[in-house]
Wavefront OBJ file of the C-alpha trace (Angstrom):
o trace
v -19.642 9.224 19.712
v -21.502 9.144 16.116
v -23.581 6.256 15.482
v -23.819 5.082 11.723
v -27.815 5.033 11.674
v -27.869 2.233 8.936
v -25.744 -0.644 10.918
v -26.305 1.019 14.542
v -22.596 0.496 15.555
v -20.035 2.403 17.295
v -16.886 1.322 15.698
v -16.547 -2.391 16.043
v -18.980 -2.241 18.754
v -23.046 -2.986 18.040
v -24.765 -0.424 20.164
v -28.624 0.390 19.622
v -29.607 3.245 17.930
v -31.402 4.552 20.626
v -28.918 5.360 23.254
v -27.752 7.547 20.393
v -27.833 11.376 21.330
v -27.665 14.571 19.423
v -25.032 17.351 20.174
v -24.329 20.967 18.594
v -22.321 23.851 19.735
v -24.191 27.253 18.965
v -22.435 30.510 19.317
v -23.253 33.395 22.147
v -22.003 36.548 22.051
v -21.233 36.679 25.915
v -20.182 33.081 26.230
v -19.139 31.639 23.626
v -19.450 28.477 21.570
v -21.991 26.347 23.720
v -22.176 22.916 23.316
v -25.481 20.964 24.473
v -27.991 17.897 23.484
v -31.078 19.172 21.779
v -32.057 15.589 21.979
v -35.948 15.604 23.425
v -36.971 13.602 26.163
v -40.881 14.295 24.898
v -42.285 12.737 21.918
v -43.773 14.695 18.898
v -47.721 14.225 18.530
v -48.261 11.335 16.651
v -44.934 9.403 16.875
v -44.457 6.437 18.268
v -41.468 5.269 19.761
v -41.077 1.698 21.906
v -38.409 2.726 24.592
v -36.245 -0.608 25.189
v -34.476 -0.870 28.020
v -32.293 -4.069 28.604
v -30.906 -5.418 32.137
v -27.625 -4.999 33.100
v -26.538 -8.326 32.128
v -27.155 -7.699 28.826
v -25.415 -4.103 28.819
v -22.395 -5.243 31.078
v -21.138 -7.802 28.105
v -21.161 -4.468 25.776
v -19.412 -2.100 28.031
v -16.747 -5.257 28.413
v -16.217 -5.344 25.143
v -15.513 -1.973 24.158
v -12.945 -2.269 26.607
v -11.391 -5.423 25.723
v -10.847 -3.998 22.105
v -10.415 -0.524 22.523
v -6.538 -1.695 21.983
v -7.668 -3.667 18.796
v -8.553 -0.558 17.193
v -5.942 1.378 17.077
v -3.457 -1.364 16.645
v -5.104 -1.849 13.186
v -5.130 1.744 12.385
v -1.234 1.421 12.650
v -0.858 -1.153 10.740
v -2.469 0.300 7.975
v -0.473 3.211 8.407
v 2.509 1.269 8.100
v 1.233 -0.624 5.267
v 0.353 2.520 3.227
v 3.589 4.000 4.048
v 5.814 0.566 3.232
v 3.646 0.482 -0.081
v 5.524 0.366 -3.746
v 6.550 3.559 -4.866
v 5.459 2.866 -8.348
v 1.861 2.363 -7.506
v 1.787 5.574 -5.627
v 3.317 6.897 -8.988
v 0.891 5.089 -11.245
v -1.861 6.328 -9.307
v -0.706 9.838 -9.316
v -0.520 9.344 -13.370
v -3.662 7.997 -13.344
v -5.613 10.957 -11.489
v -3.458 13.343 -13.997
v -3.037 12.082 -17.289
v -1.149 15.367 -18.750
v 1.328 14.679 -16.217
v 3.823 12.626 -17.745
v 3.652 15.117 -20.758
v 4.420 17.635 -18.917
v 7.153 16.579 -17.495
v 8.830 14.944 -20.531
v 8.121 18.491 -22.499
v 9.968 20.413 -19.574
v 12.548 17.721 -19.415
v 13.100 17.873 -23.292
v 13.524 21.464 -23.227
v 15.871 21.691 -20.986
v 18.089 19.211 -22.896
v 17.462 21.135 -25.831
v 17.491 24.941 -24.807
v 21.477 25.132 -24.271
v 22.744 23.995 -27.216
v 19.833 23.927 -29.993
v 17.035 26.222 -28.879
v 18.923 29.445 -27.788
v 22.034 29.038 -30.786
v 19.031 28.579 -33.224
v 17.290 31.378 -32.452
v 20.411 33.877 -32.295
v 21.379 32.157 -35.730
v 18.108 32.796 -36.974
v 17.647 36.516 -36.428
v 21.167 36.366 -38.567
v 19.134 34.974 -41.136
v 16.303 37.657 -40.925
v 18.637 40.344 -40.911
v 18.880 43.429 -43.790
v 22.457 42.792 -44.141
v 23.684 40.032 -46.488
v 26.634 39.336 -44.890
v 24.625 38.532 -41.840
v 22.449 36.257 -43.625
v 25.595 34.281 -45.006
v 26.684 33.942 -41.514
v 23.364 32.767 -40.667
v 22.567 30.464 -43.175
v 26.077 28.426 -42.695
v 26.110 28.343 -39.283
v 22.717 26.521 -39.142
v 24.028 24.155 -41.579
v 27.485 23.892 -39.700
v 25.002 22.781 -36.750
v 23.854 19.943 -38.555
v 26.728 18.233 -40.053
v 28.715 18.608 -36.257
v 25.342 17.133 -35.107
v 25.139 14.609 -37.718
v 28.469 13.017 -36.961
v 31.004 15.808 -38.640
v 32.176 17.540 -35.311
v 35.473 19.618 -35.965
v 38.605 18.485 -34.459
v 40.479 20.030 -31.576
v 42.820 22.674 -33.418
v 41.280 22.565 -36.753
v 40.494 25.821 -38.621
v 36.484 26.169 -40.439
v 38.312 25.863 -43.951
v 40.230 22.706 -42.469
v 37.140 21.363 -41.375
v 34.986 21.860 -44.554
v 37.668 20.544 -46.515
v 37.695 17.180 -44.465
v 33.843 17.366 -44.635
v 33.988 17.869 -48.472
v 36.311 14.899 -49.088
v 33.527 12.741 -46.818
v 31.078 13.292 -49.454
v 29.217 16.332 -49.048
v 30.858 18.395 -51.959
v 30.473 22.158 -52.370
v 31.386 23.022 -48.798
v 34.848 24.140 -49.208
v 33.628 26.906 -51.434
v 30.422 27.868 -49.056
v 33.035 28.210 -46.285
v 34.775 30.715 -48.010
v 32.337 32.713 -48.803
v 31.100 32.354 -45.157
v 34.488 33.601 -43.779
v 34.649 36.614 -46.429
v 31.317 37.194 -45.126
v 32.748 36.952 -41.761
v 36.221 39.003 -41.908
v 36.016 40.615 -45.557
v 35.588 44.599 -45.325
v 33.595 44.384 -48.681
v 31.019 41.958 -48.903
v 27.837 42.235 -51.279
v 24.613 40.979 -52.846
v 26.577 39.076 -55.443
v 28.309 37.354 -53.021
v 25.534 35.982 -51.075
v 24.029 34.894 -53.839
v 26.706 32.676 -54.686
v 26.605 31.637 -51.406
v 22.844 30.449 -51.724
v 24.153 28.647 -54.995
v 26.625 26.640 -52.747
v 24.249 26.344 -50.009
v 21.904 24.509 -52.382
v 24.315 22.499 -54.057
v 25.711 21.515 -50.684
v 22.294 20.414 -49.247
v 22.059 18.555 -52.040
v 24.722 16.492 -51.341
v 24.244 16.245 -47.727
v 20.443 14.505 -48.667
v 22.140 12.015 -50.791
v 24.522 10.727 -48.525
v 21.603 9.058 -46.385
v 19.430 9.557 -43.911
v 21.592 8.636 -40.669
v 23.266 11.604 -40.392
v 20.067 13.479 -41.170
v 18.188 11.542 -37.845
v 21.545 11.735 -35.689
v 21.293 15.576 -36.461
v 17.941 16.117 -35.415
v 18.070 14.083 -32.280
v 21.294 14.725 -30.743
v 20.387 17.670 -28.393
v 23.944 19.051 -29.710
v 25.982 19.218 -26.741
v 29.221 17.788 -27.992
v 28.600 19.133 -31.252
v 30.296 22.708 -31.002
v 32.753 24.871 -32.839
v 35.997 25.031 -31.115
v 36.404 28.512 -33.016
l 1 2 3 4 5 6 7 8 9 10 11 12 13 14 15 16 17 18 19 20 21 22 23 24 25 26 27 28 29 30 31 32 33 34 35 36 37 38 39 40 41 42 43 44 45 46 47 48 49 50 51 52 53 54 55 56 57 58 59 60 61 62 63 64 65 66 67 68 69 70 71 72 73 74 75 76 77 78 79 80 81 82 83 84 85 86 87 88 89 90 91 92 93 94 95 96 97 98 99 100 101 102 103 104 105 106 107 108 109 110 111 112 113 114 115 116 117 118 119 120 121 122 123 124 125 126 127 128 129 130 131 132 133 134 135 136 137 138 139 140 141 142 143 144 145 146 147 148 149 150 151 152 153 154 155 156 157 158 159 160 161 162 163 164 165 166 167 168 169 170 171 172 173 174 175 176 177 178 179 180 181 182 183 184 185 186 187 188 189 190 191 192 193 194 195 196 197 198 199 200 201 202 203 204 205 206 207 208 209 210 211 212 213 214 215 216 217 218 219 220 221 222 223 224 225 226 227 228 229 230 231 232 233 234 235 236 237
């Protein structure tokens, strides 16, 4: 038993703190880990210690009460248990947060990019080594399809059975104007055997003219774009 040298007690149990012994275990090579009290009987030169020793009718009380609540003891010890286990999940939680503050960041980043990375991280990037590409015809693929992104996004998805020109003609009439004629250009880049400089620069003329118009016609579209994490905002072609 350890004895707490500040309140002399042994659990819930006042003891005095000189019927406290010492005990180490020291290691022999023959025998072992040897356990023993190096408490001394013999006091050092100069020290004084009064040796109490009290009657049995004082020590018989003690020993009488360690027994009576030795089942105290660990009665409370389960309670607690049962208390720390029963306890509200959301103060576990806000502890946890507490102790690690980068914690809820880091799990709303990971969460984020996994609602983003199917449908807006990994078609952006493929869309935007079209647009880094030598080839014009790539770019003008490139450059649409981003766009095309944002207005499905943005509340313009295409229909079930409608064609790209179909679509940017419906889009067109909705207000953003120049689209029909982008859309051409984007499928002559797309199935035209000849396709050249001067046509993709027309196509950055309607690209400009058509961002234009998409700006004007407000800024819900724009937000709805940029938050919806694009999942029902595909081409059906």
């Amino acid at each position: 038993f350890l004895t707490d040298p500040d309140s002399s007690t042994l659990g819930f149990v006042p003891v005095r703190s000189d019927q406290a012994h010492a005990w180490v275990e020291v290691w022999f090579d023959e025998y072992g880990w040897i356990t023993f009290n190096p408490t001394s009987d013999v006091m050092a030169p100069g020290e004084e210690y009064p040796l109490q020793f009290i009657s049995s009718d004082e020590w018989l009380p003690l020993i009488e009460e360690v027994l009576t609540r030795s089942g105290e003891v660990s009665v409370s010890m389960e309670d607690d248990e049962d208390t720390s286990e029963d306890g509200s999940w959301w103060k576990r939680a806000f502890t946890l947060v507490r102790r690690r503050p980068l914690l809820p960041w880091t799990i709303g980043g990971l969460f984020l990019f996994i609602l983003y990375l199917p449908r807006r991280i990994i078609p952006g990037l493929f869309r935007m080594v079209f647009l880094l590409s030598s080839q014009p015809r790539r770019r003008v693929q490139g450059r649409w399809s981003l766009f095309a992104g944002c207005l499905s996004r943005g509340g313009y998805r295409p229909l079930k059975g409608e064609t790209p020109l179909d679509w940017a003609i419906r889009v067109e009439a909705a207000g953003v104007s120049g689209f029909t004629s982008w859309t051409k250009l984007y499928l002559k880049a797309e199935y035209s055997p000849r396709f050249n400089l001067e046509d993709e620069e027309a196509g950055i003329e309607k690209y400009r003219e058509v961002l234009k118009s998409w700006r004007k016609a407000g800024y819900a579209g724009h937000l709805r774009s940029f938050i919806n994490p694009g999942w029902n905002g595909g081409f059906p072609w």
